[in-house]
Every structure is written in structure tokens, then in C-alpha cells.
C-alpha positions in Angstrom: 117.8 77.0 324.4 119.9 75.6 326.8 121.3 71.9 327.3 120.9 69.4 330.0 124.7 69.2 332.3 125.8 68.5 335.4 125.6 70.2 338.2 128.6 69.9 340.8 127.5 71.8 343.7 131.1 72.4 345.0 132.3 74.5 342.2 129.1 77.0 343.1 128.7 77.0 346.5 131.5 78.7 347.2 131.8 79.5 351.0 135.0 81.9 352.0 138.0 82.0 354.6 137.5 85.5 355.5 138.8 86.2 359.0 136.8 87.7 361.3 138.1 91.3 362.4 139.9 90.5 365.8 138.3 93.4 367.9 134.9 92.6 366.5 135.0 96.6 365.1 131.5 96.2 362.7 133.0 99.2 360.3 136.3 97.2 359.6 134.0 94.3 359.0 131.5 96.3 356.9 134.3 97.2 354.6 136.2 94.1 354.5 132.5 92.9 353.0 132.4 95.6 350.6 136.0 94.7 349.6 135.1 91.0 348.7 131.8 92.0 346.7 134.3 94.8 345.0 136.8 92.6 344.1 134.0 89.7 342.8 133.4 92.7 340.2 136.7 92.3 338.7 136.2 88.8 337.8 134.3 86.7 335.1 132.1 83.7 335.1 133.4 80.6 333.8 131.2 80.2 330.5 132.3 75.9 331.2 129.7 75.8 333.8 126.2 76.5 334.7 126.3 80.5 334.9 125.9 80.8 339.0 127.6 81.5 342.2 126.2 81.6 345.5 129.1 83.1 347.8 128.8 82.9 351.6 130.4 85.1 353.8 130.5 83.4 357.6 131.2 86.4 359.3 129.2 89.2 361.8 128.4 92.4 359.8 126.7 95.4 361.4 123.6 94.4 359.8 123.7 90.8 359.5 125.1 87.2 361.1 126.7 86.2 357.8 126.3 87.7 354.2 125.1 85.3 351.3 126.2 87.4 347.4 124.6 85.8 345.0 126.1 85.8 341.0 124.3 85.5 337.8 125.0 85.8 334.3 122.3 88.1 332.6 121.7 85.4 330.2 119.7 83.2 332.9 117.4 86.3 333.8 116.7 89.8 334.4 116.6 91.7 337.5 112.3 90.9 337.6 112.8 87.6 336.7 115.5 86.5 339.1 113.7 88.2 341.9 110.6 86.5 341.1 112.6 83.1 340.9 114.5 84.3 344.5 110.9 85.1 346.5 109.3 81.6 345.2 112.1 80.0 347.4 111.0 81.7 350.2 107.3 81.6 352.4 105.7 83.8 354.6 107.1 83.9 358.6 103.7 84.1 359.6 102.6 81.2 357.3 105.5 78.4 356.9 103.3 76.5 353.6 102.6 80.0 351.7 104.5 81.9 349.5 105.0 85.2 349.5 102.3 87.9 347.7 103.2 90.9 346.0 100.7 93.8 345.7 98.9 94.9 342.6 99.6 98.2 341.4 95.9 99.8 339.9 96.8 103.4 337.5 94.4 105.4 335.9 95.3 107.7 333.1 94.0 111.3 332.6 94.6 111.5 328.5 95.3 114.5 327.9 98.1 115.1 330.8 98.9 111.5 329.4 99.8 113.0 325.9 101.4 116.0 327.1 103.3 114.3 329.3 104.3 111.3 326.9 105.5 114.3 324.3 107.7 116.1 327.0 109.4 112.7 327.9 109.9 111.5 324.7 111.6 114.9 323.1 113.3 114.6 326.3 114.8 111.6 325.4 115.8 112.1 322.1 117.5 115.1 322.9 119.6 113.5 325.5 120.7 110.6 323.2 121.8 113.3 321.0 123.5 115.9 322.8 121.6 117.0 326.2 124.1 115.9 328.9 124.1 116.3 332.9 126.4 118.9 334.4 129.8 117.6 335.6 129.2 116.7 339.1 131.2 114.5 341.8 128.7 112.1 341.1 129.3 112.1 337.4 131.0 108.4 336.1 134.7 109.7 335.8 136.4 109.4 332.2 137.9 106.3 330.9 135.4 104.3 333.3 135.2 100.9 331.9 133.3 97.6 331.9 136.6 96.1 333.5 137.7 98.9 335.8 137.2 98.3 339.5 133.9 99.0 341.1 133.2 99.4 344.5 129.5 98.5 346.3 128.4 100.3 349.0 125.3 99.1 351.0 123.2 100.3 353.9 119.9 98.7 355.9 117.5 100.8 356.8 114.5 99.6 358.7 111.4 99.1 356.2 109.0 99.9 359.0 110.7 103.5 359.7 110.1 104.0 355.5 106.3 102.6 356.2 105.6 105.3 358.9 107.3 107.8 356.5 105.0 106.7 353.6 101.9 107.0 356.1 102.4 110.2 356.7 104.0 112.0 353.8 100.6 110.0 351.9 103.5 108.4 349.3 104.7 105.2 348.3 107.7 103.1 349.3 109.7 104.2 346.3 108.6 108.1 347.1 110.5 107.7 350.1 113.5 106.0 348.8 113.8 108.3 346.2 113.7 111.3 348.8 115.8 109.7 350.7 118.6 109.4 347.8 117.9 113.1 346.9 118.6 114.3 350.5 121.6 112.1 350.9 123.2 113.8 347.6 122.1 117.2 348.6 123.6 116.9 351.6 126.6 115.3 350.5 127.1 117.8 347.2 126.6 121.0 349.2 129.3 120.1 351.9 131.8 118.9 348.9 130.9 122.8 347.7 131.4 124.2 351.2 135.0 122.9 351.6 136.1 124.0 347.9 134.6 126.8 348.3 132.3 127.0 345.4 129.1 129.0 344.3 126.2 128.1 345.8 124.7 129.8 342.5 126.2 126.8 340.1 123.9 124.5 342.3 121.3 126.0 340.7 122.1 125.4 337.4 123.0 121.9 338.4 121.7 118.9 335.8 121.3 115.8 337.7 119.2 112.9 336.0 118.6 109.0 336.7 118.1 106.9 333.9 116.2 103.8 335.0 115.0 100.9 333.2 111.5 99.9 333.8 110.2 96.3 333.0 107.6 95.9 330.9 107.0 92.2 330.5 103.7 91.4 332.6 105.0 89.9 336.0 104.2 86.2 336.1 104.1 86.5 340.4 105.6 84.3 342.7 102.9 81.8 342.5 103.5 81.3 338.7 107.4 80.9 338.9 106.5 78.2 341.6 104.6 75.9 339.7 106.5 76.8 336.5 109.5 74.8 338.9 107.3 72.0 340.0 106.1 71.4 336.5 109.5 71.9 335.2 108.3 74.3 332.8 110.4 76.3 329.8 109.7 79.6 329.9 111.3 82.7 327.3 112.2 85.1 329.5 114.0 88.0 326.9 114.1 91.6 328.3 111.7 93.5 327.6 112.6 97.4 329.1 112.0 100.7 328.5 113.9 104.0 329.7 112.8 106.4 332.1 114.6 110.0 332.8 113.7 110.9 336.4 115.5 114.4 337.5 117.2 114.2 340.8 116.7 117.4 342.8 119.4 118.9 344.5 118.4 121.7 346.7 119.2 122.7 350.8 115.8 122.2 352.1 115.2 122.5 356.1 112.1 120.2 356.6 113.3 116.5 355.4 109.9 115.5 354.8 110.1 118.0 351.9 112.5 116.1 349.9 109.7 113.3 350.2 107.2 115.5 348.7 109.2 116.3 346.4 109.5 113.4 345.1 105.9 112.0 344.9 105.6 115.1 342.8 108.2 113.8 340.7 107.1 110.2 340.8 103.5 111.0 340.3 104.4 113.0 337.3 106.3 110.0 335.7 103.2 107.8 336.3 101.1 109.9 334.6 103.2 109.2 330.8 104.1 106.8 328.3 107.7 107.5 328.0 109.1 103.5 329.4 106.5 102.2 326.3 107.3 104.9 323.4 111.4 104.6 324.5 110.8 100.3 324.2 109.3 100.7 320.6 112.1 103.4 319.9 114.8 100.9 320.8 112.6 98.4 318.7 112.7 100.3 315.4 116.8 100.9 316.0 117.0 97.3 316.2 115.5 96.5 313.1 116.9 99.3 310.9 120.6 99.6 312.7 120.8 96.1 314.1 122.0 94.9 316.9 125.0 97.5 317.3 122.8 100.4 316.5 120.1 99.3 319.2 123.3 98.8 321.8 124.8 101.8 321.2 121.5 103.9 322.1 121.4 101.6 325.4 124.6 103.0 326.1 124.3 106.5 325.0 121.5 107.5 327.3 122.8 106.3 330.6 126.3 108.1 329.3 124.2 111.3 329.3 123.1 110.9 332.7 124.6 111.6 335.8 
């Protein structure tokens, strides 16, 4: 539980002297943004003080009038909750007095693909935390990475309405799309790196690239409950409640873009369609009460370790 302070707004508003790039070149600007965001990576939160930042960045991007990088210590929230608390702040453009409205996502389960499925995933998993591991790839976390050496954040906009018209007619979702974009992008990206040393095309083949991604399993309270929880002043335990999820990242040369798309729903589709997020939760559960807190940690960090 935490304890009522005070709250001096100057030491977490925190807005910065950047100079704007003289010739107004968006790319120096870009990275000069990127630079700051890296560089925010290298230091810690003052544990004195309510665990916040909210760092603004008055300067033209290619993307943006200003920039606004906001900094939270896990402890306050996860990634679900803290976006749930960021979208109660805000209210619909085409309704000043309403708040925002997320859709509700309906599955059904076919049980026996279910079980197959769930048994795949899950011997999947266990054999990654023990010795399967992703082939050595550019995109592989170099050795002697650390929780202190210097990252580096690298963003693009894309237009959400160009991702729409792709989901319309591929018949996918949002995250289909995204997730075909990101396998084109590295496909692209890993066969020219293979051109230019002059590598096998053949390795590509045997290439293992996974994404481990952590899936929340908490039931979302929606915006409208985080906004009266604030009115009412409400305490709320918001612990993490996740669960893993291997999803293989194909790497292939294909002419017709749309096909990395497809791809993907088949991909996606097939993750919907089993229990692995649920049986990988309650696997991390039993860890945690037989191994203890450092047995359950170290399995966190062993299967991300064995993924690209």
C-alpha cells in the first residue's frame, strides 16, 4: 500500500531545452528525439518521489508539433493498466463529454483443436525454457546485453486508416496487419543484410525466429471503470497477472505483400485457437510457490533469452 505525500509538480513536469535543428531537416530532428528517449533509458527514477515523469519535448518532429514521453515505475501499473488510466483522460473528438470505448473481443473455442493446440504450445514452451533456442540472427540481443547497457528507441507513424483498408480487405484484424507488417520489414531487412555478405539463401530456411509476448489476463476494468474508480478515489490491487505466448516470426521473400498479412492471420488465428497464455500463467504459479520468488524470475527471464 502506498502513503499519502506531496506532490511538487516541478520536479515531474519536466519540460526540455532542446534546440530546434537550424535548417528545420525532420530526420536530424527525428533522431535528436530518439537520442533524448535513449538516453532517459540510462537513467533511474528517484525512489524519494512519487514514481513519474512526464517529459515534454517543444520541438517539430516529422510526425508531430511537440513530443510528450511519459515515465513510470512498473510498480504503479502494467502496460493494461496504465493505458486504461491514459484513455480515461481523454474523450471522444466527436463527443467532447464521453470517454473513449474500446471494442469487445467475442472467441469461440473448437475443443478439440483447443487441446491439441494447448499441448503443442505448452511442450513448446517447456522445451524452450530448457534448451530450444532461436538461430543467431542480426536481430538476436547481442551478448553481455544488460539491464543497464544503452538502448536505443526507434519509432514510426503509420496512418491507422491505411492499416483499416488493409484489414478490410485481407478480412484480418488490426494486429494481423501489424504483425505482417513487422514480418515483411525483417524479411526485407534480413535478406538484404544476406545479399551484401554474401550468405546462403538456404540458411534462411532453417532460420528460428520467435516472439515471446506477454498477454494480460486480468479482466480489463474499461475506461469507464478507471474513471469513476478516480472520481470515487477508489483503491484498486492492480498485480500482474500474464501469461507467455510464442508466436514464430516468418521470414520468407514473398512477391505479393498482402501475403505476409495472410500469413499472419494464419498465425494469429492459430494462437487464438489455444490455452497456452493460461497453462504458461499457472506454470509460472507453481514455480513461484515451490522455487520462490527467484525460481519464478528466472523462468521470466529464460524464455525471452531463448527468443529472438
Amino acid at each position: 500500500m502506498g502513503s499519502a505525500t506531496t506532490v511538487n509538480i516541478d520536479d515531474h513536469i519536466i519540460v526540455s531545452q532542446l534546440k530546434q535543428i537550424a535548417d528545420n531537416n525532420m530526420d536530424d530532428t527525428d533522431k535528436l528525439v530518439e537520442e533524448y528517449i535513449s538516453n532517459l533509458s540510462m537513467t533511474t527514477i528517484d525512489m524519494s518521489k512519487p514514481l513519474w515523469h512526464v517529459h515534454i519535448l517543444n520541438m517539430k518532429t516529422s510526425q508531430a508539433e511537440a513530443i510528450s514521453v511519459l515515465r513510470f515505475h512498473h510498480s504503479l501499473g502494467d502496460g493494461i493498466a496504465l493505458m486504461s488510466l491514459l484513455l480515461s483522460c481523454l474523450r471522444k473528438s466527436s463527443d467532447p463529454t464521453s470517454l473513449q470505448t474500446l471494442p469487445y473481443l467475442v472467441k469461440f473455442w473448437l475443443f478439440i483443436r483447443l487441446l491439441l493446440n494447448t499441448v503443442v504450445d505448452v511442450s513448446l514452451f517447456i522445451a524452450t525454457a530448457l534448451f530450444l533456442k532461436d538461430s543467431q540472427t542480426p536481430f538476436t540481443v547481442a551478448q553481455g546485453f544488460t539491464k543497464s547497457t544503452r538502448k536505443r528507441f526507434i519509432y514510426r507513424t503509420v496512418s491507422l486508416d491505411d492499416i483499416k483498408f488493409i484489414k478490410s480487405v485481407t478480412n484480418a484484424t488490426v494486429n494481423d496487419v501489424i504483425l505482417g507488417i513487422t514480418q515483411a520489414a525483417l524479411s526485407r531487412y534480413i535478406h538484404q543484410r544476406y545479399d551484401v555478405e554474401g550468405k546462403m539463401k538456404s540458411s534462411l530456411q532453417q532460420m528460428r525466429c520467435r516472439a515471446t509476448v506477454l498477454v494480460n489476463l486480468r479482466p480489463a476494468l474499461g475506461v469507464q471503470a478507471v474513471a469513476e474508480m478516480i472520481e470515487k478515489n477508489a483503491i484498486v490491487v492492480q498485480g500482474n497477472c500474464l501469461g507467455f505466448v510464442i508466436i514464430p516470426i516468418n521470414i520468407a521473400q514473398l512477391e505479393n505483400p498482402l501475403d505476409y498479412v495472410h500469413k499472419a492471420k494464419i498465425s494469429m488465428d492459430r494462437e487464438k485457437r489455444s490455452l497456452e497464455c493460461q497453462c504458461t500463467f499457472y506454470i509460472l504459479q507453481l514455480f513461484l510457490k515451490f522455487f520462490g520468488f527467484k525460481g519464478a524470475t528466472k523462468l521470466a527471464q529464460r524464455v525471452p533469452s531463448q527468443t529472438t
